[in-house]
N, C-alpha and C positions, 0 to 999 in steps of 0.2 A: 299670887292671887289668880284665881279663874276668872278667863275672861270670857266663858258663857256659862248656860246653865239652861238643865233641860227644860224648866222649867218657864222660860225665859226671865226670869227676874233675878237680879240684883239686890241683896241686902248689906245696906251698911251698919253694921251691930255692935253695941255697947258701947256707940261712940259718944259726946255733947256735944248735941245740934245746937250751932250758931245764927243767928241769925240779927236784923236790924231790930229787931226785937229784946233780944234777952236769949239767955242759953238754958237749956234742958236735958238731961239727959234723955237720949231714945235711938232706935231705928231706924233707916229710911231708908224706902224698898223703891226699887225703881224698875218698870217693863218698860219698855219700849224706848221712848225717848224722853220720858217724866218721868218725874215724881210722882208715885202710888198710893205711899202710905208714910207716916212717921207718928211715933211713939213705940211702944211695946208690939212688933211684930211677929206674928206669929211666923213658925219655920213651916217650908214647905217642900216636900218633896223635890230634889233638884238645882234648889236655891243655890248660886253663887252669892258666898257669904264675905265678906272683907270684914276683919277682925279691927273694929277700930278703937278698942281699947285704950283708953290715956290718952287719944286723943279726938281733936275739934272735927266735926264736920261742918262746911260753909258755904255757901254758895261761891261759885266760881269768880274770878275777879274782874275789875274790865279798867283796861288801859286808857286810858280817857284821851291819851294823844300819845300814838304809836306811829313811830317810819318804817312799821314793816310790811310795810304798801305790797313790794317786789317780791317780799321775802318772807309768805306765810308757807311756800310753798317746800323751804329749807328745814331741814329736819333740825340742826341746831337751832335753828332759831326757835321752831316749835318747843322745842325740851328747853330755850333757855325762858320760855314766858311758860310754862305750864308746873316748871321748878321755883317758880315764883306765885304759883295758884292763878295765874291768866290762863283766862278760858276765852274769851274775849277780846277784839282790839279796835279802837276807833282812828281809824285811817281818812287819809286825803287833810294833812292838815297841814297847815303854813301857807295856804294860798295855791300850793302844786302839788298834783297828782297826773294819777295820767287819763282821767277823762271827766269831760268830755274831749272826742278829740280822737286822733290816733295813738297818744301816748307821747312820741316823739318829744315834746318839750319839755316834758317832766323825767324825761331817761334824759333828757341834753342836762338841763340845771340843775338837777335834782341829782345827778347820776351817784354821788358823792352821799347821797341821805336816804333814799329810799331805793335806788340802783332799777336797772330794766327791770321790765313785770317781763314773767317768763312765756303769756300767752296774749295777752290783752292787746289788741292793736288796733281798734275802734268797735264801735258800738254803742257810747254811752256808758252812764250808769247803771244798766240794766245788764250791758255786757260784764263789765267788771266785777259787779256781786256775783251772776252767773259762773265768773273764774273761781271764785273762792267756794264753791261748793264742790263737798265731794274733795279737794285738792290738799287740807290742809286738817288740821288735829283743830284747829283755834279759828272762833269766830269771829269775823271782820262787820263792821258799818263802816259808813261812807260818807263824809263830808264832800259835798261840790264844791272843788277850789277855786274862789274866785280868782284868782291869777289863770289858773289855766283855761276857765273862761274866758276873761280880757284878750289874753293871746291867741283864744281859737277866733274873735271878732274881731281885735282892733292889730291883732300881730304883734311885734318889735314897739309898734309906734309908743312913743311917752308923751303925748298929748293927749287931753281931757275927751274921753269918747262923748260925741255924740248923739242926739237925743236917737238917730236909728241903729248905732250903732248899744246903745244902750239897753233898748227894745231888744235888740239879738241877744243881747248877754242873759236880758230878764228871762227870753227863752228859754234859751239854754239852761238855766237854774231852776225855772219851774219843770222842765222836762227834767232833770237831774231828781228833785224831790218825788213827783209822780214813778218815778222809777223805784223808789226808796233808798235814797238819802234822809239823814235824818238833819242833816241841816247847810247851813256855809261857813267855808270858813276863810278868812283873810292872813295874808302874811306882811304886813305893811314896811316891816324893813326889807326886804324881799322885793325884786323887781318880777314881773310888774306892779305887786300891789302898791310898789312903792310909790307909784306914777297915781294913783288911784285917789279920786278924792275921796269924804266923807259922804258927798252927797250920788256919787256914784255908787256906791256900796249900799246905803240904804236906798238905790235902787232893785239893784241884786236881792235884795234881803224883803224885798216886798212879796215874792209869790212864800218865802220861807215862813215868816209869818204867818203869810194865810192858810199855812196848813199846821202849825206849830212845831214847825221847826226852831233850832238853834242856831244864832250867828255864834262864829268860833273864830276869835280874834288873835291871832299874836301882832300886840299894838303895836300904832306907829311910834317910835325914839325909842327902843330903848332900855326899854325899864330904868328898872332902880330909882333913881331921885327924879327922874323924869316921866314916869309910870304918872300923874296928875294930868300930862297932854294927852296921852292914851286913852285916860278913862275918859275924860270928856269926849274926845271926840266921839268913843263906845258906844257911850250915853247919848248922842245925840244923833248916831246912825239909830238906835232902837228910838227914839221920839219919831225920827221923821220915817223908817218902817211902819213902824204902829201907826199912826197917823197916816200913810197911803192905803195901808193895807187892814184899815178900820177894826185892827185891830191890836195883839201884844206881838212885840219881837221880844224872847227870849235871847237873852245873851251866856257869852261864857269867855272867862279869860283866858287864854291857852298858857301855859309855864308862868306862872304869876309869884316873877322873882324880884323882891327886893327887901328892904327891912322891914320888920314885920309892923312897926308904929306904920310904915308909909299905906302898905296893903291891906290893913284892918282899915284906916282911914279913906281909903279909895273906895271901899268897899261897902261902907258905913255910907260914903256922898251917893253911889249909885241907888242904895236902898233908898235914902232920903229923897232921889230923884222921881221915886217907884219906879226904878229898872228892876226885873227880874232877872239876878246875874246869880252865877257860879263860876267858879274856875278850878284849876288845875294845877299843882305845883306838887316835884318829885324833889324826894328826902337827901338834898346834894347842892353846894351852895354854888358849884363852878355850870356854865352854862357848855354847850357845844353845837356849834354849827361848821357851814362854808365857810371855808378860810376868805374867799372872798367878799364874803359879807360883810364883815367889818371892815376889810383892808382893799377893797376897789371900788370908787366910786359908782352909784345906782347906774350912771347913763352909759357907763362903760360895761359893766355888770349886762345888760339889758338886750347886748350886741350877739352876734352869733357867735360859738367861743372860737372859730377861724379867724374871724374879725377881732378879737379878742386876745388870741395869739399875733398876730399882726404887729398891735398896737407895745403888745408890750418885748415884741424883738425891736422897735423901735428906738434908737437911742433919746431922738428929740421928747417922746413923749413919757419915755420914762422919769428925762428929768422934769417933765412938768407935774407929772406925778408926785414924784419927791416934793418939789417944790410948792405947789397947789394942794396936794389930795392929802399926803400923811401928817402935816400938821392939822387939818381937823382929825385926824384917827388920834391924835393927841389928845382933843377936846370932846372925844367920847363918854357919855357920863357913866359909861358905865364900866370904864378900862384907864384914862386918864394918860398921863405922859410916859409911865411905867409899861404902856401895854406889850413891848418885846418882854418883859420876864412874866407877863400875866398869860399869854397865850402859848399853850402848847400845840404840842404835832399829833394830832389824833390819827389820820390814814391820808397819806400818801399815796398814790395810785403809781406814782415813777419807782420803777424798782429800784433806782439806784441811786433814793433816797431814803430806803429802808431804817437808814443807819439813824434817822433822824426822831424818827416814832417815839415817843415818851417826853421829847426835848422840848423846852419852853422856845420861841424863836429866837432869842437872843443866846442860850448857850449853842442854837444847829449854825447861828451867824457865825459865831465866834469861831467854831471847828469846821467850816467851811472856808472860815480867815475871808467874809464879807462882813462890809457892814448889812445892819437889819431890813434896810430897802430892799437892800439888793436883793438878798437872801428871798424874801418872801416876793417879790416880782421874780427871780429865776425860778420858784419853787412851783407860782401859782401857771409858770408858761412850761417848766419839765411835766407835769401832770395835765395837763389841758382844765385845768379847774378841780379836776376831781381830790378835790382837795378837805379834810375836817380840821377843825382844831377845838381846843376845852379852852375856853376864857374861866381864869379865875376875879372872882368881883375885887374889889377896891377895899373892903371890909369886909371880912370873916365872918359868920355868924353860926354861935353855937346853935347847937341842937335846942336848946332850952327854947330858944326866939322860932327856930321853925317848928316849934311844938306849940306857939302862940297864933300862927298861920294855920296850922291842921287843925286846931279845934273850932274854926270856924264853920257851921254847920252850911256850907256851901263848898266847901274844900269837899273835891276829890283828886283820886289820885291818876296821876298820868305819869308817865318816866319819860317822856319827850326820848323815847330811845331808838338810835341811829346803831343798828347794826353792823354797817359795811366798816372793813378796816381790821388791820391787827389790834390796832392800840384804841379802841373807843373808848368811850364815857362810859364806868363804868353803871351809870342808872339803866342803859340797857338789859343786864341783866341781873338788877339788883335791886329794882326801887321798890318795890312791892313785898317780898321777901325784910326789906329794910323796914319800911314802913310796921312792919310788925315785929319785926326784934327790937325795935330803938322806940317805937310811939307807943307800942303796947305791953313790953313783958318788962322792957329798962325803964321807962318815965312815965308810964301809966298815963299818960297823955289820952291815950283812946282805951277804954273797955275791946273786950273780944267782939259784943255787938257795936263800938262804937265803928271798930274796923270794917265789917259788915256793911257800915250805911255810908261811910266815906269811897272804900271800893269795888263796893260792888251794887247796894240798893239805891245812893243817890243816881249816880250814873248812867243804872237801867234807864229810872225812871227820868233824867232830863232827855237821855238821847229817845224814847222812845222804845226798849228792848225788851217792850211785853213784862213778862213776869219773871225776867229774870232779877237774881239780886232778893230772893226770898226761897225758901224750904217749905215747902207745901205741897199737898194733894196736885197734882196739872200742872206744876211749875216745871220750866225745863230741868232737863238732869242735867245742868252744869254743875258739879261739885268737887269740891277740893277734901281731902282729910289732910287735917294740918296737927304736927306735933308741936304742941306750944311752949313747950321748953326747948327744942333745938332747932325754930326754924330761924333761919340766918340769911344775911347776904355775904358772899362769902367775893365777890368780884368787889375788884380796888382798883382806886388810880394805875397803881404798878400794875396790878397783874387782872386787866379787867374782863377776858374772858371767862372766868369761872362760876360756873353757875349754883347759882341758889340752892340752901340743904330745907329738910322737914318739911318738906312737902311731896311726900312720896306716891300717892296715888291720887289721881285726877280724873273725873268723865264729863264727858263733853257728849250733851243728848244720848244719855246714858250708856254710853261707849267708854268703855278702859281704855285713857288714852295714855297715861303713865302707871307705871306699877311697878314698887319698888325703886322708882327712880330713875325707872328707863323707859323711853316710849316702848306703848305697843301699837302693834301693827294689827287694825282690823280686821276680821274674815270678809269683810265686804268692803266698800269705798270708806273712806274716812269722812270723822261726821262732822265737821267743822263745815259753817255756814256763810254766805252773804248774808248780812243781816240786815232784813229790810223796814224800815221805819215803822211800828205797831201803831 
């Protein structure tokens, strides 16, 4: 494919324009950094033509909830989201990123999910879109995380902030939005949000409101059979936002995992509530975070990881750990007494536990000849934390049941995908690519425009991203050509590096950013953006 033209324009010809609308056959001619024309376009002297024959053309996709915070600046990571039709990522989610702030706390906790940013070391949000410009193939927005707020005012402390320290956080947030953020978002099993109440957060969430913003919640407990505490209390941070803020908090679920009767039903009480909600859930029934997440208590969790290491070279405290802590990791509702064969070894940061990657925790115990305490306290102090692992749920669920979740016309798609690691989840580089081989060509779950409105025009239009997520005259040139007979996910449990097929040519503000399958590299800066709230 050529990637200019004297003329400066771009033609994509005799492809079927897709769109949230319906599909058509036509052209679509792109100068500069839009959309120019589509239908029957006329040739022009010069034109760079892409032959898109037998296949879709779409608007570009958008990740609804990405941990590629650190890592837009990685070339694999760009080819493995653009081999997937991401043009787009919505960052800063789970409560930590790295600003407001110096970064520092979200490279300590986070180090394991979203890893250092390669330039970012304060500034705000104004700084950190600024880094994504020019840096990357893929365009970023910005969630203000409310953990990393709490921690830039209230520090370590796990006590209920007060009313001035409260005042600084609301700060910080409405300065975080005026920058362009497009909204907030909580990570409540996650420390600090853990520490956080309800009525603290629909503190937070009162300047987001007043500009329509989005609160972006991964709830507190849990999910799955517990996902009912969640929503309410959701529901009742957006009553008492809207009500300070005289006006609507928009909400949104983050990874909205559990059987599909519980999730249509929660979903069903927020509307009855008149919350305005959406959410987010990627086509994969196993979840993946911090190994310490489930398996270290909040208050210990919350400490500096020196402090951290300390406690758990500690003999005394380790057995009070056993004795105290892992019996509630038993009564988790979303893992139960099974959880050593439900948790595996996603990425280990200790080299010389390499051997362990792919392994549920109770086969690495066994070939380690400890029992499973041991094993995951020696594992989470050989690494200093920087630890992942993939929980499998308690109950299997076919494809059929999350095909009763995605056709909820509030479902978009997000792959909740964690980069760093040999052995990740393979929805990093797969759920979008998935989401269209299995919901749209195998179980006809979503139409080609249904796919359109779920990844890429709902999306735009909740986060604020302009006119992206439609094909028109002045719309950005993000676009994907998608073969709809072989596009695939082609990364697995076993073998989760490999990246997505059919989708072979992608522009991003009308820039050739893949072609044939392989990035290409600019004549000038690369066009991928901070993208600031429309």
């Amino acid at each position: 494919m050529s990637t200019a033209s004297d003329s400066g324009r771009i033609v994509l010809r005799g492809g079927t324009i897709v769109d949230a609308t319906g599909e058509r056959r036509g052209d679509v001619a792109i100068e500069g950094t839009s959309i120019t024309e589509i239908g029957e376009v006329a040739p022009r002297d010069g034109d760079a033509v892409v032959d898109c024959t037998g296949r879709l053309v779409m608007p570009g996709l958008i990740d609804a909830h990405s941990h590629a915070d650190g890592l837009l600046h990685d070339e694999n990571v760009q080819r493995s989201l653009l081999r997937q039709g991401v043009t787009s990522v919505i960052v800063g989610q789970d409560g930590v990123s790295y600003a407001p702030g110096d970064g520092a706390y979200a490279t300590e906790y986070f180090a394991a999910i979203n890893g250092p940013h390669p330039s970012y070391s304060g500034g705000g949000v104004a700084e950190l879109l600024t880094a994504v410009d020019g840096a990357s193939r893929v365009n970023a927005a910005y969630l203000v995380p409310a953990g990393t707020v709490r921690f830039e005012v209230c520090g370590r402390s796990q006590a209920p902030a007060d009313d001035a320290q409260r005042d600084a956080m609301s700060a910080l947030v409405r300065e975080g939005m005026r920058d362009g953020a497009v909204g907030l978002s909580t990570g409540l099993d996650y420390v600090p949000g853990i520490f956080q109440s309800g009525r603290e957060i629909a503190d937070l969430c009162t300047p987001v409101a007043e500009v329509g913003g989005v609160y972006v919640s991964h709830m507190r407990g849990g999910y799955e059979a517990n996902s009912a505490a969640g929503i309410d209390e959701t529901a009742e941070i957006a009553r008492l936002a809207g009500d300070r803020s005289g006006g609507e908090l928009r909400v949104h679920v983050s990874h909205f995992h559990a059987e599909a009767d519980i999730v249509l039903a929660q979903l069903d009480a927020l509307a009855a509530s008149g919350i305005d909600a959406t959410f987010d859930a990627y086509p994969y029934i196993r979840g993946c975070s911090l190994m310490g997440m489930p398996l270290l208590p909040s208050e210990l969790s919350a400490q500096p990881v020196d402090d951290i290491m300390r406690a758990l070279d500690d003999p005394d405290e380790r057995e009070r750990l056993r004795r105290e802590w892992f019996p509630r990791v038993a009564n988790n509702p979303s893992l139960g007494p099974d959880w050593p064969h439900m948790i595996s070894l996603s990425h280990l940061s200790a080299p010389e536990l390499s051997w362990a990657h792919g392994l549920t925790i109770a086969q690495a115990a066994q070939r380690a000849d400890v029992d499973v305490i041991e094993f995951v306290l020696d594992t989470l102090r050989a690494c200093r934390l920087q630890a992942n692992v993939i929980m499998a749920v308690r109950y299997e669920r076919p494809d059929a049941e999350l095909a009763r979740i995605f056709a909820h016309p509030g479902h978009v798609g997000g792959s909740d995908g964690i980069f760093i690691g040999s052995h990740p989840h393979p929805r990093a580089r797969g759920s979008f690519a998935r989401f269209l081989r299995t919901f749209v060509r195998e179980t006809g779950t979503w139409s080609w425009a249904d796919a359109v409105q779920h990844l890429s025009a709902t999306p735009a239009a909740r986060f604020g991203l302009g006119r992206r997520g439609a094909i028109e005259p002045g719309a950005p040139a993000d676009l994907i050509v998608v073969d709809p007979d072989a596009v695939a996910d082609a990364a697995t449990y076993d073998e989760p590096l490999r990246d997505a097929v059919g989708i072979d040519d992608v522009f991003v503000a009308g820039v050739p950013v893949l072609a044939a399958g392989e990035l290409v590299s600019p004549a000038s800066e690369l066009p991928g953006r901070g993208l600031r709230r429309a």
